[in-house]
C-alpha positions in Angstrom: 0.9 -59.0 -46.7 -2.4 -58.7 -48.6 -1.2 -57.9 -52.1 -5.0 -57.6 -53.0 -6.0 -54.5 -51.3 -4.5 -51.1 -52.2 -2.4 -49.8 -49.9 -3.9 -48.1 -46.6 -3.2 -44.4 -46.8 -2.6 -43.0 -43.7 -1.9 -39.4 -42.8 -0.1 -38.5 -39.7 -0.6 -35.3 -37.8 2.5 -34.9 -35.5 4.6 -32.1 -34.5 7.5 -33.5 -32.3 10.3 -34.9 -34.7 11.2 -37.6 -32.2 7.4 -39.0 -31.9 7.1 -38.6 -35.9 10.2 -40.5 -36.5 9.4 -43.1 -33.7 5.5 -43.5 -35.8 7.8 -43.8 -39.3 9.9 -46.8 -37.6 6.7 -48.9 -36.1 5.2 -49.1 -39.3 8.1 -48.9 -41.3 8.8 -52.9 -39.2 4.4 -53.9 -39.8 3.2 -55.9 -41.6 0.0 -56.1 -41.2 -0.6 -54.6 -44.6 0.6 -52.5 -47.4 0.3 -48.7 -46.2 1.7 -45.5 -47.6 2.1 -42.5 -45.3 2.1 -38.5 -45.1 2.9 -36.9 -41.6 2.6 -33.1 -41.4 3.3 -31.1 -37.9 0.3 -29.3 -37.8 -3.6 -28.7 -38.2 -3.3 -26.4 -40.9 -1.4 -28.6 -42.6 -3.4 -31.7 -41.8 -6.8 -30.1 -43.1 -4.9 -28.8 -46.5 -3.6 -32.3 -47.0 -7.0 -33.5 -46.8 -8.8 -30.8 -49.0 -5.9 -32.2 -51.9 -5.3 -36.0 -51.4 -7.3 -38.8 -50.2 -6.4 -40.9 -47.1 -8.7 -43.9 -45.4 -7.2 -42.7 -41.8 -5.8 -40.3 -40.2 -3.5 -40.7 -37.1 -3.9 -37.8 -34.8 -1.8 -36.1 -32.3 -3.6 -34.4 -29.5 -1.0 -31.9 -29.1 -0.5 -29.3 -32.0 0.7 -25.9 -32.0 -2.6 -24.8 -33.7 -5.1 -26.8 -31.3 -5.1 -29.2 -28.2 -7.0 -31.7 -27.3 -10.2 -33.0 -27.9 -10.6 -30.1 -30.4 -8.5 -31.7 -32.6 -10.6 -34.2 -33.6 -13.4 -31.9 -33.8 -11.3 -29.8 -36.4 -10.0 -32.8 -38.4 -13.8 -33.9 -38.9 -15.2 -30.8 -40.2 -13.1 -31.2 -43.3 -14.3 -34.8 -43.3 -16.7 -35.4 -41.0 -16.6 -39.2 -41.8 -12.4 -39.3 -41.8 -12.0 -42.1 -39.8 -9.5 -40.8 -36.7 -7.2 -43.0 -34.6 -6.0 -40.5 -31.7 -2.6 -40.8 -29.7 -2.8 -39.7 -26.2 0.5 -38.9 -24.7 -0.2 -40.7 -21.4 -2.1 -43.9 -20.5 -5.3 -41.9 -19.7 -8.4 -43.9 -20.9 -10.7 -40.8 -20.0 -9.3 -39.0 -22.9 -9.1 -41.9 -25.6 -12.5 -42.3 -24.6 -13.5 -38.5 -24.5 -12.1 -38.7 -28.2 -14.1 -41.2 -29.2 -17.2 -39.8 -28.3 -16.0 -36.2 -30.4 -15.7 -38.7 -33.5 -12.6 -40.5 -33.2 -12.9 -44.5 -34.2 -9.9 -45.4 -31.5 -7.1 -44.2 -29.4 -3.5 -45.7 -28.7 -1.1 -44.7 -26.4 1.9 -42.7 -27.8 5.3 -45.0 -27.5 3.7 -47.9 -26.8 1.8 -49.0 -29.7 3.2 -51.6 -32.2 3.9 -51.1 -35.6 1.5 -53.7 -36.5 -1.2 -52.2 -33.8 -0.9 -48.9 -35.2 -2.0 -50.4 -38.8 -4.5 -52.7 -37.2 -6.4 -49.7 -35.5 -6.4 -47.6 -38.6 -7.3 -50.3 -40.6 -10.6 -51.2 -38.4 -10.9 -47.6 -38.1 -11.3 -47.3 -41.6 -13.4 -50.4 -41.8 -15.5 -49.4 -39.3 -16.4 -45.9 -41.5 -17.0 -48.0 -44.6 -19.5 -50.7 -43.0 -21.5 -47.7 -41.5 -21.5 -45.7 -44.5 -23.0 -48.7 -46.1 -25.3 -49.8 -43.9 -26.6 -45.9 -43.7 -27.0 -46.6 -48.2 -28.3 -50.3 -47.8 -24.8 -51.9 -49.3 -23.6 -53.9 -46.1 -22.8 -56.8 -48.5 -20.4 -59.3 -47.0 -17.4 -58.3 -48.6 -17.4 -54.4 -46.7 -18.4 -55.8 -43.2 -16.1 -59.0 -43.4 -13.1 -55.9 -42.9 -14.4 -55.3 -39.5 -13.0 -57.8 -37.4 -14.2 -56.7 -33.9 -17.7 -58.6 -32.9 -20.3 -55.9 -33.7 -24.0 -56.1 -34.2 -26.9 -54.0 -35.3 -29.6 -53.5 -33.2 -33.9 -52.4 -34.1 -35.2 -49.8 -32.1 -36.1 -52.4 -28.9 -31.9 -53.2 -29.0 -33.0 -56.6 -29.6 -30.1 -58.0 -32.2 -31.3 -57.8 -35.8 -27.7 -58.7 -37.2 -24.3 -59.8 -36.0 -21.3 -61.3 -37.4 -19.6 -64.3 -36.8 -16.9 -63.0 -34.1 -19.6 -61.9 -31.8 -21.2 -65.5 -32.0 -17.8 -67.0 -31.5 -16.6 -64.4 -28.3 -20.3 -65.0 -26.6 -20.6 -68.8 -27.3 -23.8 -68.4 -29.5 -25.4 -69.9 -32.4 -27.0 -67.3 -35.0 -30.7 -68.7 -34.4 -30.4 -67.8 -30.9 -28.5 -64.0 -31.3 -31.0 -63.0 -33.8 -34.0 -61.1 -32.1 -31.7 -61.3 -28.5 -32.3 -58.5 -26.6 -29.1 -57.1 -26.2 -28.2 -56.9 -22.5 -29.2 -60.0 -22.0 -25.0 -60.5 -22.8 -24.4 -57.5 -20.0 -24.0 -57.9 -16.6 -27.4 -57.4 -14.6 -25.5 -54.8 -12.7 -24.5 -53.2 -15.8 -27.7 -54.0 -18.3 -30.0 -51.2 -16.9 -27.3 -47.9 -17.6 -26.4 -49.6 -20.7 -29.6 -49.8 -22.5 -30.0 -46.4 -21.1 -27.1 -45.1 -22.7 -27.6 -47.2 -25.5 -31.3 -45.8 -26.4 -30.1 -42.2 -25.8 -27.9 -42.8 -29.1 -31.0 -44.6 -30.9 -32.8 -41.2 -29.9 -30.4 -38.8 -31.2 -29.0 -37.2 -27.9 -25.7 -38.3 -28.6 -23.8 -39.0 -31.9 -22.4 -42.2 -31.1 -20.4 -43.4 -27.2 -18.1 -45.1 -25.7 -17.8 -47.1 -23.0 -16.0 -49.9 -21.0 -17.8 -52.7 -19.9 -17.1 -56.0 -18.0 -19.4 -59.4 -20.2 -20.0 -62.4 -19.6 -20.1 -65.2 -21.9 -22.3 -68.6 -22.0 -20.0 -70.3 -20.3 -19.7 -67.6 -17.1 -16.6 -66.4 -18.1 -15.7 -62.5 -17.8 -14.4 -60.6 -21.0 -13.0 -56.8 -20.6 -14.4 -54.5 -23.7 -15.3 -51.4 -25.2 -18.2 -50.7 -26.7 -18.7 -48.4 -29.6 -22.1 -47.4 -30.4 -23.7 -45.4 -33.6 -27.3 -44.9 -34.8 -27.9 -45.7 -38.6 -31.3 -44.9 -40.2 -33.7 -42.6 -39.3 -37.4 -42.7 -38.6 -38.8 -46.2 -38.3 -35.2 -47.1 -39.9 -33.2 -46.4 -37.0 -31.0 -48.7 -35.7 -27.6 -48.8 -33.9 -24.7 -50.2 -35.2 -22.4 -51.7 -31.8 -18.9 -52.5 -32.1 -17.4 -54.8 -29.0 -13.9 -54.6 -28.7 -11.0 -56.0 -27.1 -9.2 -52.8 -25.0 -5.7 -52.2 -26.6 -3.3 -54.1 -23.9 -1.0 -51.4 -22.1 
């Protein structure tokens, strides 16, 4: 169960009893890994917890009675605008997950469907996620902090050609590392799909968005088509800048 990392401390912002008690028994039946967890019913609440204790994630409702929506994420990060934020929508609705990804959220999950052990796999990439880009923004990407980020993900230099990229992205597009490296980057797109992409993609590099989110259709070497979401940041600034692109498998309904 992964005695060697402290446990994953998770705050939950939920207001309905039933949907609080239904997140309490998924993760109470994970095991992914060691977790402790705090759920409060509101925003207030939420934002004092934070200003007193420390958490690595916390799982949001979209639905308080002190905000809705998208502006609950909004509020969550300015107490801690790197908090990493797993959001639950109360419907299947993609557009949403995806709106609050864009706001600052690292993932979504659909409320009553989720697993215990999904639920502590998101927030544990979540988290993950936060720490690799926090240290790549300080120079310390050693091995140990991005090996906790199990999606594929690369970084990219200002031209999006591939500068670096971990072994699941070679593994998922059927690449060797002497080949990704220096790759421009939609040459793994669709050529439908590679022009809006890199469009999108330099908007971020440029500053006009904080980070976005998008599905996507790829293609591997060997022709075959792979579903995902892409998560794009910029890191750096100046000549430094760079983005840092998470592909990941969508969350199966």
């Amino acid at each position: 169960m992964g005695e060697a990392h402290p446990p994953l401390r998770l705050l939950g912002v939920e207001d309905d009893p039933t949907d609080a008690t239904w997140l309490e028994l998924m993760l109470s039946n994970a095991d992914v890994c060691p977790y402790t967890l705090r759920v409060v019913s509101s925003m207030a609440d939420a934002q004092t917890s934070m200003a007193f204790s420390e958490f690595d994630c916390v799982l949001l409702d979209l639905s308080l009675p002190d905000t809705e929506g998208i502006e609950s994420v909004r509020r969550i990060l300015d107490v801690e605008p790197s908090m990493p934020v797993v959001v639950f929508t109360g419907t299947n609705d993609q557009e949403l997950g995806l709106e609050a990804i864009e706001a600052g959220a690292q993932d979504y999950l659909v409320k009553g469907q989720a697993t215990g052990n999904t639920i502590l796999r998101s927030a544990r990439w979540a988290a993950a996620r936060v720490r690799a880009r926090r240290g790549a923004e300080s120079g310390n990407t050693g091995p140990d902090l991005l090996r906790e980020l199990a999606e594929a993900w690369v970084c990219l230099d200002p031209d999006l050609r591939i500068s670096r990229v971990n072994e699941e992205f070679l593994k998922t597009f059927g690449l060797m590392d002497t080949e990704a490296l220096g790759l421009e980057f939609t040459a793994v797109l669709p050529r439908e799909a590679a022009g809006d992409a890199a469009k999108v993609l330099g908007q971020v590099l440029e500053g006009e968005s904080a980070s976005v989110a998008f599905p996507i259709m790829m293609f591997n070497r060997q022709g075959r088509g792979l579903r995902r979401v892409m998560v794009a940041s910029r890191l750096g600034t100046g000549d430094g800048r760079q983005l840092f692109v998470v592909v990941a498998r969508p969350l199966r309904k």
